[in-house]
Each structure stands twice: as C-alpha cells, then as structure tokens.
matplotlib code that plots the C-alpha trace (Angstrom):
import matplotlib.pyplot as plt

x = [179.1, 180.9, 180.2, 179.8, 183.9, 182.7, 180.4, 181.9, 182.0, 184.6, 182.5, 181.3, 184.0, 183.4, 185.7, 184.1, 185.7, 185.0, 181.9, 180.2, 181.3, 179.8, 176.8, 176.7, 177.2, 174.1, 171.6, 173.0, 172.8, 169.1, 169.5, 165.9, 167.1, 170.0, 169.9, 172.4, 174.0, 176.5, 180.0, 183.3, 184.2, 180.9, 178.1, 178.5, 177.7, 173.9, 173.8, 175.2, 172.6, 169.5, 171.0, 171.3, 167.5, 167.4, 165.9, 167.9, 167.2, 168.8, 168.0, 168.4, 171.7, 173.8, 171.8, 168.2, 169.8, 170.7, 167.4, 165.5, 167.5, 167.8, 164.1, 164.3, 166.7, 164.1, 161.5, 163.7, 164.8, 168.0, 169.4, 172.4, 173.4, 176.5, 178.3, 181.8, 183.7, 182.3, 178.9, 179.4, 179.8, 176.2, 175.0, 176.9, 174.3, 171.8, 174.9, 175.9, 172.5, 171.9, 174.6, 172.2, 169.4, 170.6, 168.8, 166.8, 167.6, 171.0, 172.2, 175.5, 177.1, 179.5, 182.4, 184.4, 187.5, 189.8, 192.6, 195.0, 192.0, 190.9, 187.5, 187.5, 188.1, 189.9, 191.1, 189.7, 190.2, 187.1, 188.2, 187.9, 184.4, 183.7, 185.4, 183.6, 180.7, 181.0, 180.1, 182.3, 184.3, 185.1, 188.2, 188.4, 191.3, 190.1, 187.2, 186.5, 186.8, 184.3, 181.9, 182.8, 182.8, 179.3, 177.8, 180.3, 178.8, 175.3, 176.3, 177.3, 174.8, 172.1, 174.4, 174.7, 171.9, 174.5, 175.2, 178.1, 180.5, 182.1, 185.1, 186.9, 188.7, 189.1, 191.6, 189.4, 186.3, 187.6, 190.0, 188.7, 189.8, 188.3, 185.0, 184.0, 180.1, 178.2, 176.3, 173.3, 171.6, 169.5, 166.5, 165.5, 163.6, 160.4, 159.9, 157.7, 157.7, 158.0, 157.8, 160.4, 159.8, 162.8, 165.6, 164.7, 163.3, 166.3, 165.3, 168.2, 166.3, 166.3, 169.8, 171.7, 171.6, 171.3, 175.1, 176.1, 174.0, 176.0, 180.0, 178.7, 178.0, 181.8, 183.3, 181.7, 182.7, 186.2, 186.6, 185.4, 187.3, 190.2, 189.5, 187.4, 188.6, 188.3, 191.9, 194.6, 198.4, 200.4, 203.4, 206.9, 210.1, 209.9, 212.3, 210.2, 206.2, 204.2, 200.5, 198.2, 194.4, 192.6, 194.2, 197.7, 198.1, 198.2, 201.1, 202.8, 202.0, 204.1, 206.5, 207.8, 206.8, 209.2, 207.5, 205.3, 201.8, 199.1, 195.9, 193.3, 189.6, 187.4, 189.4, 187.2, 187.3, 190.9, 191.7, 194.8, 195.7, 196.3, 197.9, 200.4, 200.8, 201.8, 203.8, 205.5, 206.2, 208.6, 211.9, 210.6, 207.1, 205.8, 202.5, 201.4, 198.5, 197.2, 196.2, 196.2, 198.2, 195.1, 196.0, 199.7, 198.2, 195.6, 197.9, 200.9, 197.6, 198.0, 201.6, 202.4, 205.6, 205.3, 206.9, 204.8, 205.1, 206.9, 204.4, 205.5, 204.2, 200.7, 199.6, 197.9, 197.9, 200.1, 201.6, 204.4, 206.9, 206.4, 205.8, 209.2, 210.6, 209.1, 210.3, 213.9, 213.0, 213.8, 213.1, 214.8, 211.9, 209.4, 210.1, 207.7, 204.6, 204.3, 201.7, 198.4, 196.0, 194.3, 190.7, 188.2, 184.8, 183.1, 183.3, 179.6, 179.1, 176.7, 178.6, 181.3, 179.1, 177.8, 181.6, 182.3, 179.6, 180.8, 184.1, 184.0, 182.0, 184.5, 182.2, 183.4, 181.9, 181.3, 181.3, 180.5, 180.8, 180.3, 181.3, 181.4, 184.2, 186.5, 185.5, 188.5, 190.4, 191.8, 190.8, 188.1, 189.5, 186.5, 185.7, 186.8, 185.7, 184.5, 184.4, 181.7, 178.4, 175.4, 178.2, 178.2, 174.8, 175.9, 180.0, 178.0, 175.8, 178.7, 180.7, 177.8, 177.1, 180.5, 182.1, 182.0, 179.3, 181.4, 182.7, 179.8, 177.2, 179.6, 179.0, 177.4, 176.6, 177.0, 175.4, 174.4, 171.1, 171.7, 173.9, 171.0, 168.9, 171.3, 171.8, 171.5, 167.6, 168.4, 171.4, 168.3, 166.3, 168.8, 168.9, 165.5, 165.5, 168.4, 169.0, 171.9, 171.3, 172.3, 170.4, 172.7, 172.8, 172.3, 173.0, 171.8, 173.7, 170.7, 171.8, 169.2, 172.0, 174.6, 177.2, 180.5, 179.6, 178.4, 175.2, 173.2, 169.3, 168.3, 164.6, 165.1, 165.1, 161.8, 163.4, 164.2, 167.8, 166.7, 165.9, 162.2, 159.7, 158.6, 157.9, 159.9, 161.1, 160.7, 163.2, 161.7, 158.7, 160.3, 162.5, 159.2, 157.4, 159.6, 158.6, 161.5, 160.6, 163.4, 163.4, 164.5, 165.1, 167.0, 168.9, 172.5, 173.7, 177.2, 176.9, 173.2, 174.4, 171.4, 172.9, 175.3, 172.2, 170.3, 173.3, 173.8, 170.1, 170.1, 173.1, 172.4, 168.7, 170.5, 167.6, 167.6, 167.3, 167.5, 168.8, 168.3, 170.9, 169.0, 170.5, 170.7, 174.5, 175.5, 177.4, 173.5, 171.1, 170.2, 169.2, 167.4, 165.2, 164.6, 163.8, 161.1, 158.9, 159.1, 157.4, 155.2, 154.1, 153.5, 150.7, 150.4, 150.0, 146.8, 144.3, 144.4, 148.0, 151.8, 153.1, 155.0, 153.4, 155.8, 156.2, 157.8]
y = [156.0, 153.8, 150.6, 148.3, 147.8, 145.4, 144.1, 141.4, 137.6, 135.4, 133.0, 133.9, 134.6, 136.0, 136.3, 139.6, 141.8, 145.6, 146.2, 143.0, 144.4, 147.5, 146.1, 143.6, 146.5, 148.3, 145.2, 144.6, 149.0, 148.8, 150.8, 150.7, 152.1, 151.8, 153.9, 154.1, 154.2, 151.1, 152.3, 150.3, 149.8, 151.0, 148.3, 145.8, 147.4, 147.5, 144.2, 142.4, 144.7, 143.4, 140.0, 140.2, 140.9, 145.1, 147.3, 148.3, 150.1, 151.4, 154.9, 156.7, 158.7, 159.6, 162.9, 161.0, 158.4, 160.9, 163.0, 159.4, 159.0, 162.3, 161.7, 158.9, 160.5, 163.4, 160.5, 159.1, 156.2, 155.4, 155.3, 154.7, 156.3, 154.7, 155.8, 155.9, 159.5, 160.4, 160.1, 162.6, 165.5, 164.4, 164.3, 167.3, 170.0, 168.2, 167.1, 170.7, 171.6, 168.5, 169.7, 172.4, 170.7, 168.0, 164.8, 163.1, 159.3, 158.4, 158.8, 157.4, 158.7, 156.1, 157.7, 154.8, 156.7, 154.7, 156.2, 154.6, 155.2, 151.1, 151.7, 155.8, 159.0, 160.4, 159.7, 162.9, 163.1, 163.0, 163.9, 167.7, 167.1, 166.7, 170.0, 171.5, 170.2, 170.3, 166.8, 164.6, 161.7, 158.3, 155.9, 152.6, 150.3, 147.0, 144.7, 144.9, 148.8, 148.9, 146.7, 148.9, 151.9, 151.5, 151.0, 154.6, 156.6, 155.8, 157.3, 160.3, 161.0, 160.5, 161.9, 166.0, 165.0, 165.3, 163.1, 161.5, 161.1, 157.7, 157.2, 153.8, 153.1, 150.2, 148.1, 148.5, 148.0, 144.9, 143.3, 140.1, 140.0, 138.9, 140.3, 139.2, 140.7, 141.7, 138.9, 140.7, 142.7, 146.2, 146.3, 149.5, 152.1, 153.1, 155.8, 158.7, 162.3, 165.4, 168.7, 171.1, 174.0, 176.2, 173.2, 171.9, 174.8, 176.2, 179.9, 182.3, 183.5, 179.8, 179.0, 181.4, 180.5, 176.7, 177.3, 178.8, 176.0, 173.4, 175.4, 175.0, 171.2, 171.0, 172.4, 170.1, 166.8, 168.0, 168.5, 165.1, 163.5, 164.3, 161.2, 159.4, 155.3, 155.5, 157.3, 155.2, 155.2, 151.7, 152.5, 151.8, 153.6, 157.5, 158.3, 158.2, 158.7, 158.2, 159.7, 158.0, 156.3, 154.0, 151.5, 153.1, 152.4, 148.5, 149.5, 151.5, 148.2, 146.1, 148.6, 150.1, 147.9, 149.7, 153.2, 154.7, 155.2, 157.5, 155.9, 158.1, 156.8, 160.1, 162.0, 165.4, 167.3, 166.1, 165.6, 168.6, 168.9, 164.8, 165.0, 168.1, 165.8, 163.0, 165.3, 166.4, 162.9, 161.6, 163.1, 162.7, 162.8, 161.6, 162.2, 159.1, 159.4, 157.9, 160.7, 164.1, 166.2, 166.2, 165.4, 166.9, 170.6, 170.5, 169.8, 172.5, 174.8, 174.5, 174.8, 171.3, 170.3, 167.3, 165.8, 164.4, 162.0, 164.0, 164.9, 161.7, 159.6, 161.9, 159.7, 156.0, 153.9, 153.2, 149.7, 148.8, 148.8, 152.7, 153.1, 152.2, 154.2, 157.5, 156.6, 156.2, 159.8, 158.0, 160.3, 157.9, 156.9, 154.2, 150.8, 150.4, 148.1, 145.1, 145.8, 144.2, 142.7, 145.5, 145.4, 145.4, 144.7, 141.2, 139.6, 139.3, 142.9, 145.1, 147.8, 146.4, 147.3, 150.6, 151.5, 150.4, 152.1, 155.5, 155.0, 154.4, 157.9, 159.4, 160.7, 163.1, 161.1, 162.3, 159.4, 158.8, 156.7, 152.4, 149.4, 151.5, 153.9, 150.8, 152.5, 154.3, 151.9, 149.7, 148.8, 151.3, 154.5, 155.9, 158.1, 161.6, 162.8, 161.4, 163.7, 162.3, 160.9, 162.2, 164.7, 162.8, 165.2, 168.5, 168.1, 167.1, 169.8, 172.5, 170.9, 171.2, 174.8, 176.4, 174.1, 174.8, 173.1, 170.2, 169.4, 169.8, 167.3, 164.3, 165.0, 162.6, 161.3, 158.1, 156.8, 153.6, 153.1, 153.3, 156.7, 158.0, 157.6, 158.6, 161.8, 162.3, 162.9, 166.3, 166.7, 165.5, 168.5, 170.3, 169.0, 169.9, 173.3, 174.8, 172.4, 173.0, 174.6, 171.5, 169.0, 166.3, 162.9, 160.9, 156.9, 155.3, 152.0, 150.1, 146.6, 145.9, 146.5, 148.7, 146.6, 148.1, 147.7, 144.2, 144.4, 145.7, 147.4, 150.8, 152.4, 151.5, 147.6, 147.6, 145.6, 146.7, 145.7, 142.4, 141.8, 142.1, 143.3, 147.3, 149.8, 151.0, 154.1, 153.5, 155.2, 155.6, 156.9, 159.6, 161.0, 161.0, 162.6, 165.9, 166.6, 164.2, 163.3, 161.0, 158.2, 154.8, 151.4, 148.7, 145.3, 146.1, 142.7, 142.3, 142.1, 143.4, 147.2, 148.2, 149.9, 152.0, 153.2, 154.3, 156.0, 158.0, 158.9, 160.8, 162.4, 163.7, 164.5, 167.7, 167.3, 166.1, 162.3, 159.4, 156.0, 153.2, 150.7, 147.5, 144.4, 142.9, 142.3, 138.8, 138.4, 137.9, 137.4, 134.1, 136.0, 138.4, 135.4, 134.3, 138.3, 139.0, 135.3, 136.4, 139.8, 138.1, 135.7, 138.5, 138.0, 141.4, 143.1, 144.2, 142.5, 143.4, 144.8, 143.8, 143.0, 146.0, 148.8, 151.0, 154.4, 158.0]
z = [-87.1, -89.4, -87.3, -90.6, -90.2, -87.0, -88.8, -91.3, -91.3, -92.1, -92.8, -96.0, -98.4, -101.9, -104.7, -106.4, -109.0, -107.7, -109.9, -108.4, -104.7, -105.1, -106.6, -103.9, -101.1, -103.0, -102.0, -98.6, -98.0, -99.3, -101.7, -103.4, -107.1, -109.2, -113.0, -115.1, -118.6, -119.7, -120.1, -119.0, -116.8, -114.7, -116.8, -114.8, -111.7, -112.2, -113.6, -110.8, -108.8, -110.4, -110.5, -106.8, -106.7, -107.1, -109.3, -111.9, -115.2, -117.6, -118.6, -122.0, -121.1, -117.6, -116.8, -116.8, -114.4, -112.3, -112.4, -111.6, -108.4, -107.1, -107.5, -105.7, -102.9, -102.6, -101.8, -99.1, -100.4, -101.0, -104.9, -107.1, -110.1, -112.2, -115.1, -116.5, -116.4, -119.8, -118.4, -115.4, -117.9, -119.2, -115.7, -114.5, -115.0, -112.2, -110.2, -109.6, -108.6, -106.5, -104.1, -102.9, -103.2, -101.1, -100.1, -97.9, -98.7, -99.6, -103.2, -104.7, -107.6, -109.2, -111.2, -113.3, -114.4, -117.5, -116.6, -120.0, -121.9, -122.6, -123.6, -123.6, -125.7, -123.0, -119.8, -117.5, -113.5, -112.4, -108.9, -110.0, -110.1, -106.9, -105.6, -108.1, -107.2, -103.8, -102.6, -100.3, -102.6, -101.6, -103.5, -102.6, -103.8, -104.1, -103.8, -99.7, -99.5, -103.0, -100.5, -97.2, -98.7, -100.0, -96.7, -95.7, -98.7, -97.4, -93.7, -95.2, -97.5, -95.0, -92.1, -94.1, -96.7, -99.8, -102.9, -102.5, -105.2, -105.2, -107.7, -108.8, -111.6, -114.5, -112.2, -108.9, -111.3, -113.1, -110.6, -108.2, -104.3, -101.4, -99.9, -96.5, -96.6, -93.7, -91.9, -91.9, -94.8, -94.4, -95.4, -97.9, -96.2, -96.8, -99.0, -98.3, -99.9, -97.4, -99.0, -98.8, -101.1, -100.3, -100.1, -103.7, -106.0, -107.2, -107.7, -106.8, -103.5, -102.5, -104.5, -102.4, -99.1, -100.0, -101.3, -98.1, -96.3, -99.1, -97.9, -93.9, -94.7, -96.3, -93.4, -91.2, -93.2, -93.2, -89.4, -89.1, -91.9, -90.0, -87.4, -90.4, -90.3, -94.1, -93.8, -92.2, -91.6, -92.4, -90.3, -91.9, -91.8, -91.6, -94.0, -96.8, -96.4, -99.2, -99.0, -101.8, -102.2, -104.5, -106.6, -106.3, -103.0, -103.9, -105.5, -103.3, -100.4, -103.6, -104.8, -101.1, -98.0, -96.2, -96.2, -93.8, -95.8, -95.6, -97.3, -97.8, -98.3, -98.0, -100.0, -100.5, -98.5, -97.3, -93.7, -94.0, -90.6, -90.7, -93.6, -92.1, -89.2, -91.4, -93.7, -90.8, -89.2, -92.1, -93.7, -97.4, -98.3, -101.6, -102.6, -105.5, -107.3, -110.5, -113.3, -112.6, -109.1, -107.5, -104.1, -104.6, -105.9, -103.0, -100.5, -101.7, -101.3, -97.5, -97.3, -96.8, -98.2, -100.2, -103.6, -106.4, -109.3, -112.6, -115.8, -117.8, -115.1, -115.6, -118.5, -118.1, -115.7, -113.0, -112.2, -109.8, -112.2, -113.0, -109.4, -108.8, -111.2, -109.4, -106.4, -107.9, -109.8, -112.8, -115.6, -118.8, -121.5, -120.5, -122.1, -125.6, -124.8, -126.9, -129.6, -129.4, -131.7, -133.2, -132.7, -135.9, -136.9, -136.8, -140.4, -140.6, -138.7, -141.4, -140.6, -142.9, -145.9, -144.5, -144.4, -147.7, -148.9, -147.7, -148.7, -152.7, -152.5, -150.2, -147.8, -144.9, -142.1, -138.7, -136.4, -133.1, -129.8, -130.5, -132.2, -135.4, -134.4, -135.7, -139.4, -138.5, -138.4, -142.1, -144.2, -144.2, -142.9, -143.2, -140.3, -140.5, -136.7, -133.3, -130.4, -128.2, -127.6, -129.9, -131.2, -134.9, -135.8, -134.6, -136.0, -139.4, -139.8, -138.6, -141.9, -144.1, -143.1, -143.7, -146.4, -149.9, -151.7, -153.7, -150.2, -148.4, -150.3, -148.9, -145.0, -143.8, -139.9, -138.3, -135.4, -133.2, -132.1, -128.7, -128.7, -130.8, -128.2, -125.7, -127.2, -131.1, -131.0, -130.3, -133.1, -135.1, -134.1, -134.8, -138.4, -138.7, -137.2, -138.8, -142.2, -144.3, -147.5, -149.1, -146.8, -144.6, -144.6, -140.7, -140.6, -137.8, -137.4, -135.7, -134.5, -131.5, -129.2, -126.8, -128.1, -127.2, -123.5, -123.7, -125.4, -122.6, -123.8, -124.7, -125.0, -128.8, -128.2, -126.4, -123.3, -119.9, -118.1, -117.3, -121.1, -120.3, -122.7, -122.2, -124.5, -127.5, -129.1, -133.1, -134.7, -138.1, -136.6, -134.3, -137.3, -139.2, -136.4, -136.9, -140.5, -142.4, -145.7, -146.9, -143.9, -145.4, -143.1, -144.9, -144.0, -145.4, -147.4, -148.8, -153.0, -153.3, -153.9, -152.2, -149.3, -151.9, -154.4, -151.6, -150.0, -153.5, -153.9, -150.5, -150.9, -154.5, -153.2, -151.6, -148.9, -145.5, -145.1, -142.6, -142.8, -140.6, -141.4, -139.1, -138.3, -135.4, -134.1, -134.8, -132.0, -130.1, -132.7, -131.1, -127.7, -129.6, -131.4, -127.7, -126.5, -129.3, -128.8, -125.4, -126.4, -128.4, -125.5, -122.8, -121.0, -120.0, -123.5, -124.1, -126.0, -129.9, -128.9, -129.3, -126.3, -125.8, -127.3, -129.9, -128.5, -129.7]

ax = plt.figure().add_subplot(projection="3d")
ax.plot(x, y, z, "-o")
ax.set_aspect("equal")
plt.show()
C-alpha cells in the first residue's frame, strides 16, 4: 500500500500552488467527480480539476456537494467534495452520517481552514471534525504532499470504505513548490451500483451496529498509522523534539534545523505509541501546531509528556518569526502589523447606491456573507449584523418579531444572489410561514456572480462551472412562487432616486416584499456579454425555447 511514493518522475517538474496539486492529484487518482461550493482558499481546487479535463460542478451549497459524491462513492466511483471550513458545518449533518454509511468508491472531503481569518468570519479548527466524525484526516504541508497525499486518501478510503477528511490551509492552499507527478495517470473506475440495504439506510436498527462497525474500522487505521510513511521522523539533536504537521512544520524545518522532528501526515487517528516512542526519545518535547491544541490535548490524553505553544500564539497564523518566539517561550506582546489598504467596494459597484439607500433611512440591516459585507465598512456603515451564510433572513425576521414597532419597520435583509441560493431560500420560507406583524423587507443583491471568491457560477446565472449554458433558478419567480405579493426587480443607478422610493414604499407598505437589486458586477460584465450570446447560440436548446430553459 502506499507505493505511489516510488512512483514519481523527475522528469516532469511542475511549479503548482497546493490547490492546483490537489486538483492535479484528483485527475491523475481518477477521481470521476468533483462538487463543491467556492470559498477561499478551497475555489480553485475544482477549477484546476475541470481545467485538467474532470467533471466538476458547482453545487448550490456545501451539503448538496457532499450528498452528490457520497452518491457517487455509493456508486463506486471515486469523488471529491471541497469546501472552505465554513462549508463543513453546512455539510456536517451528511458527514456524520456518511461515516456509518461508509463507501464503496473513494470520497475526499477537502477542509480549507483560514487560520488569520483572510477571507473568513472565523477561523475554526476543523481538525475536531474529524474525531467527531470519526473519519481518518490527512495534512499535507506543501505542494508535493497536497499531490501525494491525494493518491494516500484514495487508498484509505477504498482500503476501510470511509470518507476521508483531508485538511490544508490558506498557505498550503495558496503557496507554489515543486510537484514531481506520477509518470503514469489512473484511469477512473467504472461505476456500478451494488445494493446494500443494511450499510446505507440509516434506521437505528441499521445505525447501531454500523457505529460499532465505524469504532472497529478506527482501531484498525490506528494500529496501522503507527508504521504509516505519511508520518516520518527528520532526525536532529535530541534535546529538543518538536512533534508538528501541515504547514507548520515548514517552519519548524526554518525556525529550528537542529531539532529532531516528528512530522505527522495521517494525523487522526494518531499513531500514540510512535509518538510515546518519540516523546520519549528527546529531553524536551514540543508539540507545534497552528490554531487550536489539538495534537497537544490528544496527546496529554495518553499520558505523554509534551509542551505546547502558549494561548497568545492560539490566534492566526504562524510564520517563523513567531515560531521562534515559542520556542524561546517568549511571552512579551507581538510586534503591531503594518496596516493595510482597507478593502471597499468598486466605484461603479450598484451596491454603493443600495447602501446609500439604506442609510439616509437608517435601516437596521442584517447582512450577510459577499462583496456587500464591505457596507460595513465607511463611508456607509450600514450593516448592523453578519453571522453567516443565508443567516441575513432569519437574524431579520427575529428583529422584526420582538422589537418594538418604530424600530421594527426599519429591518431590513441583505443578500447576494449566490448565498441566496446557497441558503436564503429557506430564510425566505420562513418569511412566508411565520411573517412579522409588520411585514420585513429582503434585498437580494443580484450581480450575475459569486464574486468574493472570484466570480465563479451559481444555479442563479444559468451556467455550469465551466461557464456553460444550463438551466436557471429565476429569482423573481421563485419568491413569487411562494405567495409574495410585493416582488420588484430594478437596475439601481446613482442620481435616479429610483432605488430609494422603492425602498420607502416597501418598507412603509408594512407587508412582506422582495427586491432584486440586478446588475451585473462590473468587474465581468464583458464575460457575461460573451456568456449570454453563447446561451443564445446553443445548439442544444429546444426549438421555440431559450437556450437554457428558466427553472424554480
């Protein structure tokens, strides 16, 4: 097992960042589908995938990817799933379940942790997930182990017929080295469905022993993680022994040359009688880890004595410098980073106006997850809450329920097209089921785009991944579908004041209403020219048809 560490050229070099390696590792492991939702610093993952020639789609949010791979896996073929660590807690509900289930092809779960929070709300672990999960966890730390590791994950999924959770983070994710590919791609395998009633119906008679089938599986993978090459020792001097994995090991390799190393690869479950051995080995034992004591606190659980990194050290990302400064234990406040350029809305960016527009009537806004979080940022100041994706719907109905009614006819909703579809149509069912006394307000900011990520598609643009024509979810027509009287769509232009009477009518109206604020994003309105005369020309529409037919 394992044999793809003998199988490498040097004769074909390749400069990839980790996202490309991974992706490229995907088509070479033939894996047959990727899904996924964009997110930095996972997006570019599946696009390098289908640009290597695999099919890749985008799905509407994280759990749907997941469903449409395990489905795949249950099929036999062999899938990928990527997402950023937001987009785990949206897939966690068939993750958890999946683990019993198991598979029968291999399926990949990509974690992207921002540890520093670049592009996140928060800056979560998601390590954890996988012990609580229960599925093995591989960390690369650069661009040959994000290629190698692939072709690992794959072994062990298929080997104990598990997901298999594989975590990077933003500086694996976005950083280039070297990646010496195998000289000889896989070919997928064929799929074929074989039914097994009792291993993938989750009804507590099944359930039960599946999770005692899932612990037996755990066991196993840890006995043999314990001689796993995935985990290897770079010998140094024994006085100090540092025990570490993923990115922070680079560091360690920069920051302490010297020290005897422990790299861990497979790191759940851990090899703990290798790590005792190590532990035991050196005077001093340092366990460094990015983000949360995961490895520290599960290692103290066995009575091993080791050292890890103090609390300060437990927020954003680690570099040598601060590396260093844990090794010396030194404790004294970290130097101030230089300020950057603050980021802000595009001058031409119709979101300007929508913000301006809720300000001078000094709306309560509940925002959400895009481009338009800047609102909170000057000169607008004019978002009031952002918690996650989709959230914007349910946080603005809550403060139109229990505030007082002066207070309560200024909530209003904002959204992007994209994280509507992702998950605000059911924050809109919501509004419909359980309204407000006083109606509510929702703005869907609809600029043809997932811009944030790097203006990837979404079910809303009518085009697949590769920018292709397929159908579309019509947003005016779904939030008409569920009984909405008031649904406007208007092209927000600076100096018209249309954007601000229409805005006022709907919130005086006291009922509930819809706006569609559509524009596409300047930043690609050229592409999208060249995206909708290729709709127009698709040969496969339908006579008496649009090319791709609008669907709710």
């Amino acid at each position: 097992m394992l044999a793809r560490f003998d199988c490498m050229t040097d004769s074909n070099r390749k400069l990839l960042s980790g996202d490309e390696a991974i992706a490229l590792a995907a088509r070479h492991a033939g894996i047959a589908l990727g899904a996924g939702y964009p997110g930095t610093p996972s997006t570019e993952i599946l696009e390098a995938f289908s640009e290597y020639g695999g099919h890749a789609q985008w799905s509407p949010n994280e759990k749907v990817a997941l469903e449409v791979t395990i489905g795949a896996a249950f099929g036999g073929a062999r899938a990928l799933c990527t997402m950023k660590h937001v987009g785990l807690n949206v897939a966690s509900d068939p993750l958890f379940t999946a683990a019993y289930t198991g598979v029968t092809g291999a399926l990949i779960i990509v974690s992207a942790d921002d540890p520093g929070m670049a592009s996140s709300q928060n800056e979560q672990d998601n390590r954890r997930y996988a012990v609580a999960a229960g599925i093995p966890m591989l960390e690369p730390s650069d661009s040959q182990e994000a290629y190698d590791f692939m072709f690992a994950a794959v072994e062990i999924s298929e080997r104990w017929r598990t997901p298999v959770l594989f975590r990077v983070t933003t500086r694996v994710c976005h950083s280039y080295t070297v990646v010496r590919p195998r000289a000889k791609a896989e070919a997928s395998k064929a799929a074929s469905f074989e039914r097994d009633i009792r291993a993938r119906v989750m009804i507590p008679a099944y359930a039960r022993p599946a999770h005692r089938r899932l612990r037996q599986k755990l066991a196993e993978m840890q006995e043999w993680n314990e001689t796993c090459p995935l985990n290897r020792v770079v010998e140094g001097n024994r006085s100090l022994g540092i025990i570490t994995s993923g990115i922070s090991f680079m560091h360690v390799r920069e920051a302490a040359p010297e020290a005897r190393v422990l790299k861990l690869g497979f790191t759940y479950p851990l090899p703990m009688k290798r790590i005792a051995q190590f532990a035991h080995e050196v005077e001093r034992c340092l366990v460094l880890e990015e983000g949360d004591p995961y490895l520290v606190e599960a290692i103290r659980a066995h009575g091993i004595t080791v050292k890890g990194k103090a609390e300060m050290f437990r927020f954003g990302e680690l570099d040598v410098p601060r590396v260093r400064r844990i090794l010396k234990n030194d404790l004294s406040p970290e130097p101030a980073k230089p300020p950057g350029k603050p980021p802000q809305l595009c001058d031409a960016c119709q979101y300007r106006i929508v913000f301006e527009a809720l300000r001078k009537r000094d709306c309560i806004v509940a925002g959400d997850i895009g481009c338009y979080t800047l609102g909170v940022l000057q000169p607008f100041e004019a978002i009031d809450s952002c918690v996650c994706m989709g959230a914007s719907l349910g946080v603005g109905l809550g403060l139109r329920h229990v505030l007082p009614p002066e207070q309560a006819r200024r909530v209003v909703s904002v959204i992007g097209d994209s994280t509507f579809v992702h998950s605000g149509i059911s924050g809109l069912v919501e509004m419909v089921y359980n309204p407000p006394p006083n109606g509510h307000v929702l703005i869907i900011l609809d600029n043809s785009t997932t811009a944030m990520t790097g203006h990837q598609e979404h079910p809303g643009t009518g085009r697949t991944l590769q920018h292709e024509p397929t159908g579309k979810v019509v947003l005016e027509d779904l939030a008409r579908s569920l009984g909405i009287r008031r649904v406007h769509v208007i092209e927000p232009h600076s100096g018209t004041g249309e954007f601000d009477r229409l805005l006022s009518e709907c919130l005086d109206s006291n009922e509930l209403a819809v706006i569609i604020a559509r524009r596409p994003c300047i930043l690609i309105a050229k592409q999208l020219k060249q995206y909708e005369a290729q709709r127009c020309e698709c040969p496969s529409a339908p006579a008496g048809e649009p090319a791709a037919a609008q669907v709710v």
